[in-house]
N, C-alpha and C positions, 0 to 999 in steps of 0.2 A: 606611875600606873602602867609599869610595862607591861602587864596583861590584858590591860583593856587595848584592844584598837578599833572602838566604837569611834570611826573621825566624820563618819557623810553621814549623819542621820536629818533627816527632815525635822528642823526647831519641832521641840513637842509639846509647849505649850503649851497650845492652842486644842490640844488631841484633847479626847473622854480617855481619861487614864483605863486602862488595859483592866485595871483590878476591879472597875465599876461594871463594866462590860462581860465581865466575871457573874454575875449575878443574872447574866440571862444565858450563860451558855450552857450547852449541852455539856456531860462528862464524855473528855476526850481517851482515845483510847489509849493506852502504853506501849511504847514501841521498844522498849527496854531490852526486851527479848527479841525483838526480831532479829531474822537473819541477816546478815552484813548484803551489802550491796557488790553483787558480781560486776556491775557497770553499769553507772546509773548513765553513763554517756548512750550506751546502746541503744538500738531503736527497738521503740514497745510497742507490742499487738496488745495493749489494754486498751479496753473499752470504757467511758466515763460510766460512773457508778452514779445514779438518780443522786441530787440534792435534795436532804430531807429540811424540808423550810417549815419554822414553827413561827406563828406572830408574836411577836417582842417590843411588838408597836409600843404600848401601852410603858413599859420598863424603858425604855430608851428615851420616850418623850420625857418623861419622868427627869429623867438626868442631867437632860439639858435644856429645861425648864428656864427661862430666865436668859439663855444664850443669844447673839445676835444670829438671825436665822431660824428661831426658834418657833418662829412663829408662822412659818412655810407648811402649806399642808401635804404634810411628807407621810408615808408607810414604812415601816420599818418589819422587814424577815429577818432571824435568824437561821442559822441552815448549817448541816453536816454533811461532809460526801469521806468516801474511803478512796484513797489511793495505794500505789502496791510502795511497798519500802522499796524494792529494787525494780524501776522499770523494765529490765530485763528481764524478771520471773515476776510476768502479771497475776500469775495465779498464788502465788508465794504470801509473808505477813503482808499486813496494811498501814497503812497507819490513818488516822484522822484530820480530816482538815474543817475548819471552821469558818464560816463565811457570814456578813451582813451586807443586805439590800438594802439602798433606802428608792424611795420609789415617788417622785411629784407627782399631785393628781391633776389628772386633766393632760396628761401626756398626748402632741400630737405630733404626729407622724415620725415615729418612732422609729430611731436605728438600731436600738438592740441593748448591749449589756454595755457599761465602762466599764473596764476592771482599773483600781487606782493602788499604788504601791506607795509608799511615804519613803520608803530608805532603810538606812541603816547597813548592814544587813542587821533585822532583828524587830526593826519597829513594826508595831501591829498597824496594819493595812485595813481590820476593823473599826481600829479605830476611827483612820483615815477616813472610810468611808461616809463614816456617819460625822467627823466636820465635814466633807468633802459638801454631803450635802447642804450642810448650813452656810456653806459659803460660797460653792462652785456658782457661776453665773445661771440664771434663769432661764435664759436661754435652751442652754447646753443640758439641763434638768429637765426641760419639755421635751427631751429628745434621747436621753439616754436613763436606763437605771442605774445607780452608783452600787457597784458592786467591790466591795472587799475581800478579799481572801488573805485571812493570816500564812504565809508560807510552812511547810513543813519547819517544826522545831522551833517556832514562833507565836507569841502571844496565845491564844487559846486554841491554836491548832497542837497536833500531839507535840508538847512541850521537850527542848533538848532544856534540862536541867542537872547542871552538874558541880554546882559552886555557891555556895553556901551564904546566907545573910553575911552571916559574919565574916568571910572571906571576902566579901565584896564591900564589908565598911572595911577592910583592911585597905583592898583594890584602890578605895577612891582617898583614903589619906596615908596613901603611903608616897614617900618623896617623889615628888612631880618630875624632877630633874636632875638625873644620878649622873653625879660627875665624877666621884671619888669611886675607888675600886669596894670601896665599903657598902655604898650607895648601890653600886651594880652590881656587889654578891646581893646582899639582900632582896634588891630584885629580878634577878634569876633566880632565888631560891623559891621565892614566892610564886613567880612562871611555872615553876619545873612542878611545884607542888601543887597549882590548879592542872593543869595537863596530864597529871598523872592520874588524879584525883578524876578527871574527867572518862581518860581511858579506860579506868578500872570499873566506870560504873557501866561507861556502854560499850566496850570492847571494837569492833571492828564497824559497831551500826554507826558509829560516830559520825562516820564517813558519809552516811545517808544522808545528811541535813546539807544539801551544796546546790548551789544555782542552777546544774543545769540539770538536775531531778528537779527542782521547784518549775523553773520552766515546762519541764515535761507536766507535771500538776496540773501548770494554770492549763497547758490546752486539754486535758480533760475536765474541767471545768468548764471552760469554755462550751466544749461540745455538752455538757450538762445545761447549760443556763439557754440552750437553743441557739448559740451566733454560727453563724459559719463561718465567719472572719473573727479576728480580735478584735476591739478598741481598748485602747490601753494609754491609760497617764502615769510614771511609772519621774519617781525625783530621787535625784542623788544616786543611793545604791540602785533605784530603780529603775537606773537606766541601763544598768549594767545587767537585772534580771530581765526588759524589757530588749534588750539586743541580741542578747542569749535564746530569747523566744524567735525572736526573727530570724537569726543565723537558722536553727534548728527548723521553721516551720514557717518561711520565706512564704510559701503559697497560701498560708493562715491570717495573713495580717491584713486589718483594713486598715487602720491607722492607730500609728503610735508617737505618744508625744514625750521624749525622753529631756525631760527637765534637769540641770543641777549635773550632766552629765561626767561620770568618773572616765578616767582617760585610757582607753583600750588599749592604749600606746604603752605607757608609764612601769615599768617593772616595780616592786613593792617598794624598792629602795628610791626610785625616783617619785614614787607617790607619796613616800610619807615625806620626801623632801619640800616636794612641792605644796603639801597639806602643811608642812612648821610656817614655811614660807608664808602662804594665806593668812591662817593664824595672825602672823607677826604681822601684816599689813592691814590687816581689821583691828588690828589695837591701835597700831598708831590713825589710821582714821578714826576709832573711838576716841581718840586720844585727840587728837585735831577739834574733833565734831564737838567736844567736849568745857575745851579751852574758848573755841568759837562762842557760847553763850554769851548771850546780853544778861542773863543773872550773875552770870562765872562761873565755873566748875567747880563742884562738889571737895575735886584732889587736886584745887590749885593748880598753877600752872605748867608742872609735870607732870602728865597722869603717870607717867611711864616706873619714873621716879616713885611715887607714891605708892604704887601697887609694889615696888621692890621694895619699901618699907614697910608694907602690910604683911610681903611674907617672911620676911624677916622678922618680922614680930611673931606671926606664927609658928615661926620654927623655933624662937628662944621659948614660946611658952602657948599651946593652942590658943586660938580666941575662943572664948565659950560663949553661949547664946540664950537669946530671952524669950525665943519659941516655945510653949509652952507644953513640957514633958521630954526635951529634948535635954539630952543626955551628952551629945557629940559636944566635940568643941574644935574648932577651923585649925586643918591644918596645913602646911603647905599644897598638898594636894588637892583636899575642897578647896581652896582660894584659887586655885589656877582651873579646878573645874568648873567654877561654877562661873570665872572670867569667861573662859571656851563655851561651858552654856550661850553665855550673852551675846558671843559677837556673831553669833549666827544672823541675827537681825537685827538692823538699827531702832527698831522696836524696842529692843531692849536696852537697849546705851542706858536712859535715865535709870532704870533700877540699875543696870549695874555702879554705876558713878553713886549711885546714894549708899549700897550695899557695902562698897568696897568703903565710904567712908564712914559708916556704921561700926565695920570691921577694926577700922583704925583707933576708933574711937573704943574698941570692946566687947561687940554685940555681934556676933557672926550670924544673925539669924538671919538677914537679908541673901550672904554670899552661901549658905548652905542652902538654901531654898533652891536660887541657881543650881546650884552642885547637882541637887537628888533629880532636878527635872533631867539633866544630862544624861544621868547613872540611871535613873528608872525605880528609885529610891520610893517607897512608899511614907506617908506620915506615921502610920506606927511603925518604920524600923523594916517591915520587909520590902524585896525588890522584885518588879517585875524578870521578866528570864532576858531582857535585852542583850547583860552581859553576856551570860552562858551562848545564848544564841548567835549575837556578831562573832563572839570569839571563834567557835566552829566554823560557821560558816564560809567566815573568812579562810580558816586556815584546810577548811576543803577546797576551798577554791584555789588553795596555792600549790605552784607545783613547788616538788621539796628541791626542782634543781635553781630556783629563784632563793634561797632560803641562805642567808649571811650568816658567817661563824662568831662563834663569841667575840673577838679579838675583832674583827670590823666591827659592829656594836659599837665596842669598847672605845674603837679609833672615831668613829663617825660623831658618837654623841661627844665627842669633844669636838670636835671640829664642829657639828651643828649648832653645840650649845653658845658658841663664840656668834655664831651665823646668825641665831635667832635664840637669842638669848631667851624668851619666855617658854618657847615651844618647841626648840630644835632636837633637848635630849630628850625627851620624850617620845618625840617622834622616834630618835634614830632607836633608842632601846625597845620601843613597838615591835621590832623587827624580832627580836627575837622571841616572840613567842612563838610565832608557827613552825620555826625552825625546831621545837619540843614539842610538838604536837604531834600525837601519837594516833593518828588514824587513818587510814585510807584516802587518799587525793583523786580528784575531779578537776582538773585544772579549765579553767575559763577558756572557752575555744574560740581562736580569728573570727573575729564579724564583720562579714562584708553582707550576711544575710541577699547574695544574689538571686535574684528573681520577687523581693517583698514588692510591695508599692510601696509611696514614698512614705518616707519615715522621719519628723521632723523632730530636730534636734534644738533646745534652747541650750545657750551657755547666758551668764551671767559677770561683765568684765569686771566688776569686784566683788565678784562671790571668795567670801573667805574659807569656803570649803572644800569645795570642786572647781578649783581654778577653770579659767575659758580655757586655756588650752584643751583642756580632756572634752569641754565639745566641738571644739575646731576637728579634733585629732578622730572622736567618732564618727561625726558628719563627713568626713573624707573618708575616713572604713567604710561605711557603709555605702554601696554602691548607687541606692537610690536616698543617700542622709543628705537632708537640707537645712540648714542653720539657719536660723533665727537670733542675733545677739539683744542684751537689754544691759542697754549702759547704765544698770544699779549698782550698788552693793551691799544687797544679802545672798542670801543661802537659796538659789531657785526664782525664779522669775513667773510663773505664773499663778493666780490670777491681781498680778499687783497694779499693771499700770492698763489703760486703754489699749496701748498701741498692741501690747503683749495679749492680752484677751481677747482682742478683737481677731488677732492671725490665729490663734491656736483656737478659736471658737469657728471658725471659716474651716480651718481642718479638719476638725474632730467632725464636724457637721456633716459640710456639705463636699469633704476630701480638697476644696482648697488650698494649693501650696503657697505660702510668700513666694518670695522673690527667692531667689540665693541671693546672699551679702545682706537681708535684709536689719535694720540693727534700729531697735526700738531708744527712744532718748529716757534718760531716767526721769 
């Protein structure tokens, strides 16, 4: 999958899929045409443009009908505001952004707006908002409105769409781990021909869909929704857009809780090393946690072993499935995607331990289910924009003098794939896609965000996606970042355990900081 480098998204489970949420939105507008971005880094004299909020109460209740949480007496807005494609010419194209409210009744003594981000880059933040509300603490709902904004080039704000249904069932089963030079022409061919494919439909606007234009977004937003400060809970990618706001608009923040933190530190090639690395250590604790059953494991006493016999089976011959109207059949790719699905959360261990021996036995409709939640795969066959959208984003966010040449690629994923045999090449052939990415760069800028208020930082010590280091390594950038650890392992730490709720509900509140070194027990 060298074209995907969707690696931090927040588990989406648990999310109202992006294409339900579709059904009460506003038609967003087309930015296809607009002008490219002279520098989305510049500072903008645009003013927030009104939020047009319509009630969607009634559709959204609807939907999650029957959910835990559902039964909370919430309100739900939908809402549109316009921002400029290039913060630098506020008066120039626009493009549309799309937002949902959910709103507790009986709210008292109220701080103002959450704004919550799920990750990715890519994942809908509407979505987010509307679990946020079915699950965030009661508390913290007496006191804030949960406010989502899908980011430029994201879910139903103005869509970056560049890559085709069927390019993206290429995307997710095509060889997981190119070792042979066969393997790595085919996907460089594949890279070069979404990239291309990408440039040609939006030319130099490409470039517009990048962090720190979305940052510039949310504080007009912000000033739309009435706050004078931020509040912000922002996981995985979204701490990375959550720090970005702060470097930019230090004197805007009241508090921000940067969960699942990606490492400010890390250059592309030590991020995706450190991301195989995780990966490979969440398997073998799945793999542990697995074995440990007082029934037994599913894959026998190897899970490690067993899953290198699943894909080897699917590479002599796909596994086909018993899902009803499905078409696909497992190939080394969905088997490793829909693995990476899982180990986000140990939530998920049992389906995958059942799925993957479903799979052995012939029936991939367990491990593809995994696969599509990853991918953004719909049940009839279409995909939400996740792909299109991380992909850009990312590769606006990188500058091109970070960008590795074929021939490291080539050296790396062998050398990874020895390292971390399930996820190493992968990782290392990741790299080259931004290095063919044909659009204008934004490059991510130093955050030491001087002069914010404090800004607290969770890391997670066996998060298999956003290793602790990248929130050790932020909470010391930041001049006023305070760490919080939570000796788990999954994907993001809040709101799972007491200890963890209770610090980050004291902050969001009432600006309470922990301790520094403070480090919650799993």
């Amino acid at each position: 999958m060298i074209v995907t480098v969707t690696r931090r998204l927040l588990a989406a489970a648990a999310l109202v899929p992006a294409t339900v949420l579709a059904l009460v939105s506003c038609t967003s507008s087309d930015g296809d045409d607009a002008a490219p971005p002279s520098s989305s880094a510049a500072p903008t004299t645009a003013t927030a443009d009104e939020i047009d909020w319509t009630d969607c109460d009634a559709q959204i209740s609807t939907i999650i009908a029957g959910r835990p949480g559902a039964d909370r007496d919430l309100a739900f807005s939908c809402g549109t505001t316009t921002v400029p494609v290039d913060h630098a010419d506020p008066g120039g194209p626009t493009l549309q952004l799309f937002l949902v409210r959910a709103v507790l009744a009986g709210q008292t003594d109220r701080r103002g707006s959450l704004l919550v981000n799920p990750g990715g880059p890519g994942m809908s933040a509407t979505d987010a908002a509307v679990q946020s509300a079915l699950t965030l603490p009661v508390d913290l709902l007496n006191r804030f409105d949960v406010v989502g904004l899908d980011p430029r080039g994201v879910g139903l704000s103005t869509p970056v769409e560049c890559i085709s249904d069927q390019q993206k069932d290429t995307i997710t089963a095509a060889e997981p781990r190119p070792t042979t030079a066969e393997q790595f022409d085919a996907a460089v061919a594949l890279a070069d021909q979404v990239a291309a494919g990408c440039a040609e439909q939006y030319d130099t606007t490409l470039g517009a869909f990048n962090t720190v234009a979305t940052a510039r977004d949310m504080d007009l937003v912000r000033q739309a929704l009435g706050d004078e400060q931020l509040t912000y809970l922002g996981y995985s990618y979204g701490t990375t857009l959550g720090s970005t706001y702060a470097e930019l608009f230090p004197d805007r923040v009241r508090a921000l809780v940067l969960d699942g933190a990606v490492d400010p530190d890390a250059d592309p090639r030590a991020d995706a090393e450190a991301q195989a690395k995780g990966l490979e250590d969440a398997f073998t604790a799945f793999a542990a946690n697995c074995t440990g059953l007082v029934g037994g494991c599913p894959l026998g006493g190897d899970p490690r072993l067993f899953l290198n016999d699943v894909l080897a089976q699917a590479a002599a011959a796909p596994i086909p499935s018993t899902r009803p109207g499905e078409t696909r059949q497992a190939t080394p790719g969905l088997v490793l995607s829909g693995v990476r699905s899982a180990l986000y959360q140990p939530s998920r261990w049992p389906q995958l331990a059942q799925s993957l021996a479903s799979a052995r036995n012939g029936d991939s409709a367990g491990i593809l289910t995994l696969a599509d939640t990853y991918s953004g795969r719909n049940a009839d066959g279409t995909y939400s924009n996740v792909i299109d959208a991380d992909l850009t984003i990312t590769c606006a966010d990188t500058d091109t003098d970070a960008e590795v040449t074929d021939a490291e690629v080539r050296a790396l994923a062998a050398d990874w794939n020895a390292a971390y045999p399930l996820f190493g090449a992968e990782a290392a052939t990741s790299l080259y896609t931004c290095s063919v990415w044909d659009a204008p760069r934004t490059p991510l800028p130093e955050r030491d965000a001087e002069g914010s208020a404090p800004i607290l930082v969770v890391g997670t010590r066996g998060d298999p996606v956003t290793p602790l280091q990248g929130a050790i390594d932020l909470a010391e950038d930041l001049t006023s970042g305070v760490l919080l650890t939570w000796d788990g392992s999954e994907h993001t730490a809040y709101p799972k355990t007491d200890c963890v709720t209770g610090a980050v509900n004291a902050y969001l509140i009432d600006l309470v900081v922990p301790a520094e070194g403070t480090t919650c027990p799993a």
